[in-house]
DSSP file (Angstrom, degrees, kcal/mol; ACC not computed):
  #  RESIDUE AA STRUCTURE BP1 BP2  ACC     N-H-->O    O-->H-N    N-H-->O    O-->H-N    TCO  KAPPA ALPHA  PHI   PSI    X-CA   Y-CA   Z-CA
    1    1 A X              0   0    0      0, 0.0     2,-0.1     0, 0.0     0, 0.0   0.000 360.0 360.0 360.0 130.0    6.6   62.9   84.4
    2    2 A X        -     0   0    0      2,-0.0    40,-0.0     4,-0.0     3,-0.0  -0.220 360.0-129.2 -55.0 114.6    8.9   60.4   82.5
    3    3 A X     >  -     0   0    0      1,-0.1     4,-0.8    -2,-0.1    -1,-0.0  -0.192  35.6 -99.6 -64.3-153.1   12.9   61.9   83.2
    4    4 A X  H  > S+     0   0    0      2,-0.2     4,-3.4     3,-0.1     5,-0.2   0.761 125.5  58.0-119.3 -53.0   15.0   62.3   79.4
    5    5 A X  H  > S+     0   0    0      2,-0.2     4,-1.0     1,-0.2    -1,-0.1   0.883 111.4  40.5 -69.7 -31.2   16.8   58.4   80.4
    6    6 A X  H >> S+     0   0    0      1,-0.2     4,-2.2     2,-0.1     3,-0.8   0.971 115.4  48.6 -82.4 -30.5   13.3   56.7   80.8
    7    7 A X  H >X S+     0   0    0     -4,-0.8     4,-3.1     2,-0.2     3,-1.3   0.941 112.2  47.2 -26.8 -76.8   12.0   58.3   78.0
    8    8 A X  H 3X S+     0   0    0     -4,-3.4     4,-2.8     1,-0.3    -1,-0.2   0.799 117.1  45.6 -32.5 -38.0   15.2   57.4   75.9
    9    9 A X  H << S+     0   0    0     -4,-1.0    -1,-0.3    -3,-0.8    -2,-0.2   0.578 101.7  66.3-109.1   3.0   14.9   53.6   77.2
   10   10 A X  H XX S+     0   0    0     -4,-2.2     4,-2.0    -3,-1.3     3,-1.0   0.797 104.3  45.2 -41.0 -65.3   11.2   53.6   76.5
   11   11 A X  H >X S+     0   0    0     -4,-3.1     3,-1.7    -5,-0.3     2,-1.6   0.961 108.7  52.3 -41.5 -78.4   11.9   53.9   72.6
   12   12 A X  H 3< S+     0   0    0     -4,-2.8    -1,-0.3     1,-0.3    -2,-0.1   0.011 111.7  48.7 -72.4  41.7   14.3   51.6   72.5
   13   13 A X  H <4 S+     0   0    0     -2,-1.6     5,-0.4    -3,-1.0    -1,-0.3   0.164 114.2  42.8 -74.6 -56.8   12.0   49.2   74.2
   14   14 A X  H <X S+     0   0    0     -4,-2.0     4,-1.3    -3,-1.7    -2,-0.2   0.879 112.3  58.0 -89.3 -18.1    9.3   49.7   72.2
   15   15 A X  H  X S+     0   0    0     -4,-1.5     4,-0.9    -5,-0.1    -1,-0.2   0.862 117.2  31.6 -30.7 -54.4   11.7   49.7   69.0
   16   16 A X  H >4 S+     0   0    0     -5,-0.2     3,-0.7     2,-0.2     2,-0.6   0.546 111.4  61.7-103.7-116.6   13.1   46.3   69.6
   17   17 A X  H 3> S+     0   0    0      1,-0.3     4,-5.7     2,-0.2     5,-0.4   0.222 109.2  57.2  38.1 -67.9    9.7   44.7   71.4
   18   18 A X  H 3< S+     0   0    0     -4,-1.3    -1,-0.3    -2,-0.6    -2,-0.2   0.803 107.7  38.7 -18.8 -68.4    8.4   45.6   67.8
   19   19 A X  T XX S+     0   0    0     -4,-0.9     3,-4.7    -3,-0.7     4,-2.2   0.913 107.8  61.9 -69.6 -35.6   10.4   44.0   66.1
   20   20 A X  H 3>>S+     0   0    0      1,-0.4     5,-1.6     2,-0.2     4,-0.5   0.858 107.7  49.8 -53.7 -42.9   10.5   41.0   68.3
   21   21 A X  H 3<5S+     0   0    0     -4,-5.7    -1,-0.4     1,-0.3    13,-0.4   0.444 109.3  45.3 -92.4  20.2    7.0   40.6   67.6
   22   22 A X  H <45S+     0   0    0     -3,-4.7    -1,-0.3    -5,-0.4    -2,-0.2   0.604 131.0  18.2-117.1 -15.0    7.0   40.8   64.2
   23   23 A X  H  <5S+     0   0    0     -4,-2.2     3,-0.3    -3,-0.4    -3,-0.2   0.896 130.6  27.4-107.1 -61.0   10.3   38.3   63.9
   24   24 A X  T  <5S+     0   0    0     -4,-0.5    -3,-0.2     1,-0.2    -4,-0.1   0.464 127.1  43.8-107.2 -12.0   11.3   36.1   66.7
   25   25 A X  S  ><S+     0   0    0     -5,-1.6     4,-0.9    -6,-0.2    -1,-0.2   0.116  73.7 108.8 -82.5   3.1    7.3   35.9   68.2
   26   26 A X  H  > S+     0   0    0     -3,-0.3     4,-0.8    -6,-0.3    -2,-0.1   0.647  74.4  51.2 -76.7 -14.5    5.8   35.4   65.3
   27   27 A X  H >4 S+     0   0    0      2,-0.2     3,-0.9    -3,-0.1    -1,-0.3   0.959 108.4  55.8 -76.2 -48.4    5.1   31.7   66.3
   28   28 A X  H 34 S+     0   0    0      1,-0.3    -2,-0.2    -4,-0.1    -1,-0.1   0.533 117.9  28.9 -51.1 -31.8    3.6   32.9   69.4
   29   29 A X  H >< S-     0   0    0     -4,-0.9     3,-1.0     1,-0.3    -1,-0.3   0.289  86.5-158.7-128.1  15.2    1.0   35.2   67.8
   30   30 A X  T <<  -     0   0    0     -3,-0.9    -1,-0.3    -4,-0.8    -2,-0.1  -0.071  69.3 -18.0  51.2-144.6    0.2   33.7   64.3
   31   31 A X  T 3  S+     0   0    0     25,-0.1    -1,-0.2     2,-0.1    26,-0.1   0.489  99.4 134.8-104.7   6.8   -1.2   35.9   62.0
   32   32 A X    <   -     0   0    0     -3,-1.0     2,-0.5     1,-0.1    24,-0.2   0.071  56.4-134.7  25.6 102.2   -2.0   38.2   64.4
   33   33 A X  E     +A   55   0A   0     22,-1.8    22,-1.4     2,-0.0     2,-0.2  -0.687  34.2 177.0-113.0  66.6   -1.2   41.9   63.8
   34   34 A X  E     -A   54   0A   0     -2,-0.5     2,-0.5   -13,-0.4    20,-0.2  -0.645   8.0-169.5-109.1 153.9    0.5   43.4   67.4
   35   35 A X  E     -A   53   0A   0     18,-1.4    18,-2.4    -2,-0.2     2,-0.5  -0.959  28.2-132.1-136.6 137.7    1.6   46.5   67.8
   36   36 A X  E     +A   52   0A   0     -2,-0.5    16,-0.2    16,-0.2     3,-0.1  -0.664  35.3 173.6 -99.0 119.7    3.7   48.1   70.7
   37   37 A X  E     -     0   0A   0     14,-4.5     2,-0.3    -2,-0.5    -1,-0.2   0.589  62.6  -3.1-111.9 -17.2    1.4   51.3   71.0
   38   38 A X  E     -A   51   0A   0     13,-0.7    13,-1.6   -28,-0.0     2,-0.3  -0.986  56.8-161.2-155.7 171.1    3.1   52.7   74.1
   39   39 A X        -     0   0    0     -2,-0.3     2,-0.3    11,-0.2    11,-0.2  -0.969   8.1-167.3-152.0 135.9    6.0   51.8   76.6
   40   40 A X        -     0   0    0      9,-0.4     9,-3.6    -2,-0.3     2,-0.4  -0.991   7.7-154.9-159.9 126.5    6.5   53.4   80.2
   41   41 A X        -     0   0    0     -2,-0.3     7,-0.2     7,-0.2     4,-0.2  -0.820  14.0-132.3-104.2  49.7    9.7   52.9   82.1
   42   42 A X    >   -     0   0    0     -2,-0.4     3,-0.9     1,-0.2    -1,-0.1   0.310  43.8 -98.0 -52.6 171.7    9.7   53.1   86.3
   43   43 A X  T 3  S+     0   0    0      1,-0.2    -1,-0.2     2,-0.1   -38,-0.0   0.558 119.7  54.6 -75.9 -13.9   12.6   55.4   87.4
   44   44 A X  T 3  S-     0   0    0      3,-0.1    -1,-0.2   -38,-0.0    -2,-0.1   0.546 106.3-122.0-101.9  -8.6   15.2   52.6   88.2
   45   45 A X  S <  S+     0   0    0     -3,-0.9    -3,-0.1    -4,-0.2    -2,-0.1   0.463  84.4 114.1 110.0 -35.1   14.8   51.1   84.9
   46   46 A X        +     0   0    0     43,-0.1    44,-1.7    -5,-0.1     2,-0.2   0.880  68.0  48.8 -42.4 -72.1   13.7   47.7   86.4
   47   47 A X  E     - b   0  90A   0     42,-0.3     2,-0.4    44,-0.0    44,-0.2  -0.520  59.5-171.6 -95.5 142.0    9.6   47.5   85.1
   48   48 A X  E     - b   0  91A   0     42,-1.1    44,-2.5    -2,-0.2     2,-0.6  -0.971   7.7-157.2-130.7 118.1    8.5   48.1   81.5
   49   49 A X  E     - b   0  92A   0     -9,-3.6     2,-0.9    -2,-0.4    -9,-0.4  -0.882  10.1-162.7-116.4 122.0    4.9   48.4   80.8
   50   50 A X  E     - b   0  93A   0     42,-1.7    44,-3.8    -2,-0.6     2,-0.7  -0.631   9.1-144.2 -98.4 113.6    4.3   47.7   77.7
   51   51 A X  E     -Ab  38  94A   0    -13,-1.6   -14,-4.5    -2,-0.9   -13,-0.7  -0.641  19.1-160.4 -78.2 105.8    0.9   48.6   75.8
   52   52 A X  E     -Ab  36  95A   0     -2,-0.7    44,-1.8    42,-0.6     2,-0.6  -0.583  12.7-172.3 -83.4 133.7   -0.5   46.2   73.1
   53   53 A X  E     -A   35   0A   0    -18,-2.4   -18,-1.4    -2,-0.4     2,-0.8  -0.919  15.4-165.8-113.0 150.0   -2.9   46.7   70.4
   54   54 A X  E     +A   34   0A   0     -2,-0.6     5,-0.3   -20,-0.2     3,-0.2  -0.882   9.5 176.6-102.8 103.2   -4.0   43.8   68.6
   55   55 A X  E     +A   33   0A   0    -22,-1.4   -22,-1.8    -2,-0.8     3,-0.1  -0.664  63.0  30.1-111.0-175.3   -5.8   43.2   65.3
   56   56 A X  S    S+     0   0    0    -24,-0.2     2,-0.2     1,-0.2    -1,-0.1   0.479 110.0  63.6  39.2  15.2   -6.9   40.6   63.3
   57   57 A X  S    S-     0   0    0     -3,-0.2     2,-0.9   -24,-0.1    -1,-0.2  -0.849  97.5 -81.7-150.2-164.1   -7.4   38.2   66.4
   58   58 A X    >>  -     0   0    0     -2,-0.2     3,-3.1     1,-0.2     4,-1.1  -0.769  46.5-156.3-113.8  97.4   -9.3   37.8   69.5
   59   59 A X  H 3> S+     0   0    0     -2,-0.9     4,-1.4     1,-0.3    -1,-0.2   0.521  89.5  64.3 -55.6  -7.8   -7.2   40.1   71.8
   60   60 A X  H 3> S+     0   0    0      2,-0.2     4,-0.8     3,-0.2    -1,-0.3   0.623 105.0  49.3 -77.6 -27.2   -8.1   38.7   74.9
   61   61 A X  H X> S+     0   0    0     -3,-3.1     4,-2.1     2,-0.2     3,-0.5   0.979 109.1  50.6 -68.4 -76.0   -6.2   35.3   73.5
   62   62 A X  H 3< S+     0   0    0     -4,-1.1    -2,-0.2     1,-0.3    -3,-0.2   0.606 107.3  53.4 -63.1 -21.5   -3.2   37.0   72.5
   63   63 A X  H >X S+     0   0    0     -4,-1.4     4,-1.9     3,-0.2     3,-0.9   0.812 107.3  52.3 -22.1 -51.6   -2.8   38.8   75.9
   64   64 A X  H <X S+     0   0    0     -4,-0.8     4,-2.2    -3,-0.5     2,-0.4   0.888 109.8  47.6 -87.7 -36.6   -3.0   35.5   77.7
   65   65 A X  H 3< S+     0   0    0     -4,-2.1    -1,-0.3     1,-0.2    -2,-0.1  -0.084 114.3  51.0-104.3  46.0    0.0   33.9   75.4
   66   66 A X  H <4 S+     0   0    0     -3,-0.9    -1,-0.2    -2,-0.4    -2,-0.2   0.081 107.1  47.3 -80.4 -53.2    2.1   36.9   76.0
   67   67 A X  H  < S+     0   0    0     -4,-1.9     3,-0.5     1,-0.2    -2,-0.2   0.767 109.3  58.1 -72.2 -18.9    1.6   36.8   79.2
   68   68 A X  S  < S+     0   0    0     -4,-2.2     2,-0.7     1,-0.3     3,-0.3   0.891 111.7  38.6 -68.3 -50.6    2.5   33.1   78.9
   69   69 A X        +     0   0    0      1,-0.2    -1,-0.3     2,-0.1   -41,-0.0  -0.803  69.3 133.1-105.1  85.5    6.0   33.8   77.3
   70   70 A X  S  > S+     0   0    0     -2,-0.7     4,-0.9    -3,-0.5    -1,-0.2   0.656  72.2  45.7 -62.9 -45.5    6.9   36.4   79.1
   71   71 A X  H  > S+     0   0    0     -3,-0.3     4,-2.4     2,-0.2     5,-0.1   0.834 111.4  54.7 -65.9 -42.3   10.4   35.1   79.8
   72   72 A X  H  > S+     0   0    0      1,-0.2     4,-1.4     2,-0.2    -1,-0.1   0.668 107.3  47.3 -63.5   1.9   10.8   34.1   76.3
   73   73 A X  H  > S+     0   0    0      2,-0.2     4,-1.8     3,-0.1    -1,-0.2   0.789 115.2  46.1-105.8 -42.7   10.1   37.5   75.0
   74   74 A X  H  < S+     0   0    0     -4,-0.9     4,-0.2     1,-0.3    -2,-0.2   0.789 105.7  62.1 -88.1 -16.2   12.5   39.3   77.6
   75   75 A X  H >< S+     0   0    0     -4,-2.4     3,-1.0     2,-0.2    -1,-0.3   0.922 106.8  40.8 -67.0 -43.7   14.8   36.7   76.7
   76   76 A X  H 3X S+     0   0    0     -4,-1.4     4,-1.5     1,-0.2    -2,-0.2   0.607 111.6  58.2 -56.5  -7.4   14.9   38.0   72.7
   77   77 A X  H 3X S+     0   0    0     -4,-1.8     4,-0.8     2,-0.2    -1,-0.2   0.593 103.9  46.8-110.4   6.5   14.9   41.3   73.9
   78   78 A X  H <4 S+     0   0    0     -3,-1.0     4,-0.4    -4,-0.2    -1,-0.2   0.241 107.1  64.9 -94.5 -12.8   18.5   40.8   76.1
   79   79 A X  H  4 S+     0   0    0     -4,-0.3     4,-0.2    -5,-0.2    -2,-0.2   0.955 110.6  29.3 -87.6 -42.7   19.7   39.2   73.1
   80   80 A X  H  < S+     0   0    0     -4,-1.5     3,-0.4     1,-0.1     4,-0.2   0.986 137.8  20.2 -64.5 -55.0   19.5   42.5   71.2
   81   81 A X  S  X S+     0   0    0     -4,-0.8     4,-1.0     1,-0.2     3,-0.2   0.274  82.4 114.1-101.9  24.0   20.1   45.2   73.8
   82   82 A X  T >4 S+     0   0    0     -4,-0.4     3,-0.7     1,-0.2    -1,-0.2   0.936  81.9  46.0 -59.0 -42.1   21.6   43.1   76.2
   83   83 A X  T 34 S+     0   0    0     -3,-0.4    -1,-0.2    -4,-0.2    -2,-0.1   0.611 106.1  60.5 -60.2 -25.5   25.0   45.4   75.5
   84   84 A X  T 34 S+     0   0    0     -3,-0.2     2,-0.3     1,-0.2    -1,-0.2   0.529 101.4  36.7-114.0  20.5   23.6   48.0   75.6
   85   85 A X    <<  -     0   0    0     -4,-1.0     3,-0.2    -3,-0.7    -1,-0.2  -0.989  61.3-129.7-159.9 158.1   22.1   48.4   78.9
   86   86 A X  S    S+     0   0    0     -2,-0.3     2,-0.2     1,-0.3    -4,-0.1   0.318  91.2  27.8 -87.6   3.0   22.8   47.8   81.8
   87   87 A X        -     0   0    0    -42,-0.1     2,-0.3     2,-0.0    -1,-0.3  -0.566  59.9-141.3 179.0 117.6   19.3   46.0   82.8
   88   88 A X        -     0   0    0     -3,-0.2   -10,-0.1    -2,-0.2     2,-0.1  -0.535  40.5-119.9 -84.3 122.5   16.9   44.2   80.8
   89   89 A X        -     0   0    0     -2,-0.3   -42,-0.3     1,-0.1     2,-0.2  -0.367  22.5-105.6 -61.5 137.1   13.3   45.5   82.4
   90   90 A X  E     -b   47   0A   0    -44,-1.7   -42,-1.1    -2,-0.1     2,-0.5  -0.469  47.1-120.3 -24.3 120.4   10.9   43.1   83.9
   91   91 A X  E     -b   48   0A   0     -2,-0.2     2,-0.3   -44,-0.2   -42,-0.2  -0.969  31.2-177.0-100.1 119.3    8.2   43.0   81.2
   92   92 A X  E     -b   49   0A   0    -44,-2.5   -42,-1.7    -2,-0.5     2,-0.3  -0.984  12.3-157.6 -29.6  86.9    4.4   44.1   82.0
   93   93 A X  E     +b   50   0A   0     -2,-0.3   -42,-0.2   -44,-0.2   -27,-0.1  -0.795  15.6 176.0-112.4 128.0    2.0   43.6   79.0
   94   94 A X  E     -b   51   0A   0    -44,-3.8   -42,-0.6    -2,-0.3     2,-0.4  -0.003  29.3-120.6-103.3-140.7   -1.1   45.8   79.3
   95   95 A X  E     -b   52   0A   0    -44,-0.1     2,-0.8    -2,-0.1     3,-0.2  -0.942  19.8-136.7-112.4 149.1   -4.0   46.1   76.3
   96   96 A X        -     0   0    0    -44,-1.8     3,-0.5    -2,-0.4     4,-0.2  -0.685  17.3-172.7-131.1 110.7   -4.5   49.5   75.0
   97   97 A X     >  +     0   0    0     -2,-0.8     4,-2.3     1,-0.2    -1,-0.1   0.396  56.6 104.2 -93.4 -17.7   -8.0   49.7   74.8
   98   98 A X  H  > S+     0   0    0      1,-0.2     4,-2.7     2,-0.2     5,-0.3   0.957  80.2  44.9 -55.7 -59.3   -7.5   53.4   72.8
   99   99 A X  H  > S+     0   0    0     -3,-0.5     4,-1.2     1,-0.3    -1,-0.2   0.930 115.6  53.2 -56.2 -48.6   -8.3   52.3   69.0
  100  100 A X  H >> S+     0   0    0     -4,-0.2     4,-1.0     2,-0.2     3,-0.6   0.867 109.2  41.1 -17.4 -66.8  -11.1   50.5   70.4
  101  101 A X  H 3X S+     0   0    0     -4,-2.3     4,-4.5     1,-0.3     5,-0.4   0.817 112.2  58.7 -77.3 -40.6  -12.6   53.2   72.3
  102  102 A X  H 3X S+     0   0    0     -4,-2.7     4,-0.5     2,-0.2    -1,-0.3   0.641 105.1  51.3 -42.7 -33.7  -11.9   55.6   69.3
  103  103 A X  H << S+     0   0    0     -4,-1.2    -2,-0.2    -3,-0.6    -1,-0.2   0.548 114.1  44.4 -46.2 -48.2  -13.9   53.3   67.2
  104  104 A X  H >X S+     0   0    0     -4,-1.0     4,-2.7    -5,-0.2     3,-2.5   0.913 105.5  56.5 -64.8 -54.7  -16.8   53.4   69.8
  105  105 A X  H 3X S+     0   0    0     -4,-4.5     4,-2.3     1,-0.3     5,-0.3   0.990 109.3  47.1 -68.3 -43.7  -16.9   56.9   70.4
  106  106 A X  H 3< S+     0   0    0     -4,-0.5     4,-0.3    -5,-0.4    -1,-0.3   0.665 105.0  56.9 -82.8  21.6  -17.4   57.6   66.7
  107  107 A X  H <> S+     0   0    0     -3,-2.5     4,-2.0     2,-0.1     3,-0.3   0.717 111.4  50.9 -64.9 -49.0  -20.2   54.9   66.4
  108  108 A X  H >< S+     0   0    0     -4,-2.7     3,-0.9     2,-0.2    -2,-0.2   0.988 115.4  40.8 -47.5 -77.8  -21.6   57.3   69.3
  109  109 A X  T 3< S+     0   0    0     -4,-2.3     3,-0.4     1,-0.3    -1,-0.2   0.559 111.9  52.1 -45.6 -36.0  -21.1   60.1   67.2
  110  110 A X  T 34 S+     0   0    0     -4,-0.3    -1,-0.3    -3,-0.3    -2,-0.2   0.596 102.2  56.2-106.2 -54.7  -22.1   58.9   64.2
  111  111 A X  S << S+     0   0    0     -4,-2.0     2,-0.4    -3,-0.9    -1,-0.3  -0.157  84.1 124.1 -96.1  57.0  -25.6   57.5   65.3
  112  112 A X        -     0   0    0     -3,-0.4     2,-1.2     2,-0.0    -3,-0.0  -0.728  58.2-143.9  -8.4 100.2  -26.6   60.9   66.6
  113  113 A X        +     0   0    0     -2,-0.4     2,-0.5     2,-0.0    -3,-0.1  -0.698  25.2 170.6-114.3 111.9  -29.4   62.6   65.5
  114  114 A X        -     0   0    0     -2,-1.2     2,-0.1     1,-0.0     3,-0.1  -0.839  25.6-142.1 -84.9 114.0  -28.6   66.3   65.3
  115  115 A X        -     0   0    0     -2,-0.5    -1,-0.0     1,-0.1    -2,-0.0  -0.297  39.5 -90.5 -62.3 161.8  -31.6   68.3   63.5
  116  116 A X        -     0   0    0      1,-0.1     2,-1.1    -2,-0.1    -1,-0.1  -0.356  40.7 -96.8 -80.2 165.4  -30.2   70.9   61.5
  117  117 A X        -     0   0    0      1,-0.1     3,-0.2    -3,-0.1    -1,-0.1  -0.720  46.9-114.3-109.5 132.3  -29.7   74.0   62.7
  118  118 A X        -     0   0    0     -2,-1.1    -1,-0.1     1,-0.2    -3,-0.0   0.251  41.2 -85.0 -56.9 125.1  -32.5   76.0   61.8
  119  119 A X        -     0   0    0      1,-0.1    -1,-0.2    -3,-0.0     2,-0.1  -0.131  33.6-113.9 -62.3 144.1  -32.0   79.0   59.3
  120  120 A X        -     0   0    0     -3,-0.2    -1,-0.1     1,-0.1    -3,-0.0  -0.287  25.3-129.2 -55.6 124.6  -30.9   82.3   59.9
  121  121 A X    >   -     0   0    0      1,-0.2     3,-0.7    -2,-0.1    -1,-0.1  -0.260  38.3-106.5 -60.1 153.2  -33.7   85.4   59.3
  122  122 A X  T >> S+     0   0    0      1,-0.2     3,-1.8     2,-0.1     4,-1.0   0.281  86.1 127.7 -72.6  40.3  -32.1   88.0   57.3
  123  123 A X  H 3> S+     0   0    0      1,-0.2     4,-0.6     2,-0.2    -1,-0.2   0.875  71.0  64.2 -40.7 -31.7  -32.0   90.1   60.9
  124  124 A X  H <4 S+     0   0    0     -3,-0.7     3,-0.4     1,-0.2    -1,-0.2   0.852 109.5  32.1 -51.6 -49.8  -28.2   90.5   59.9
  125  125 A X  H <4 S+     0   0    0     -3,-1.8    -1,-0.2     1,-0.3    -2,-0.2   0.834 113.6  58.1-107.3 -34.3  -28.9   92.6   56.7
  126  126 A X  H  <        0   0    0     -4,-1.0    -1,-0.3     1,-0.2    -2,-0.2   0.421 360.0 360.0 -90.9   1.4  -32.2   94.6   58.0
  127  127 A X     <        0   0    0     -4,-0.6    -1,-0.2    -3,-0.4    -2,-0.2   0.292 360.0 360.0-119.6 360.0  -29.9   96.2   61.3
């Protein structure tokens, strides 16, 4: 369990990461839709792993040129909270596979075939 300080520096990580990739990365990922879907903090503050989701591109791409400017991304993101903390994390960037798999499972669900369930006798009314 996350203490109350990673927690805290986990928002504002995944705040400014946000923006960054919607302002200052925006060369990096084209038109390209990413969206910082979680952010998780080790206890000294150090590591950030950051969870992407991607749309409107081939996420496997935009993982790999993320992973490529890694320093350039942790470099916009000491230029905003560089004052206000005391140690810009080491960046991780994972995929977060959830809207995907949410997507699947109600494909699953969805081609199902459930019969109906069969009507009730009036036993109810004759007891």
């Amino acid at each position: 369990m996350e203490s109350k300080r990673q927690q805290k520096h986990a928002k504002l990580l995944q705040k400014e990461l946000g923006e960054i990739f919607q302002k200052e990365a925006r060369h990096l990922i084209g038109r390209a839709m990413v969206t910082i879907t979680r952010v998780m903090v080790s206890p000294d503050l150090g590591v950030a792993k950051v969870y992407l989701s991607v749309l409107l591109a081939e996420p496997k791409e935009i993982y790999d040129l993320v992973n490529d400017h890694k320093k350039e991304i942790r470099l916009y993101l000491s230029k905003r909270i560089g004052k206000s903390v005391r140690i810009i994390p080491e960046l991780a960037f994972f995929p977060d596979e959830s809207a995907s798999y949410a997507q699947y499972m109600d494909k699953v669900i969805g081609d199902l075939n459930i019969p109906p369930a069969p009507e009730q006798e009036d036993e109810d009314e004759e007891n």
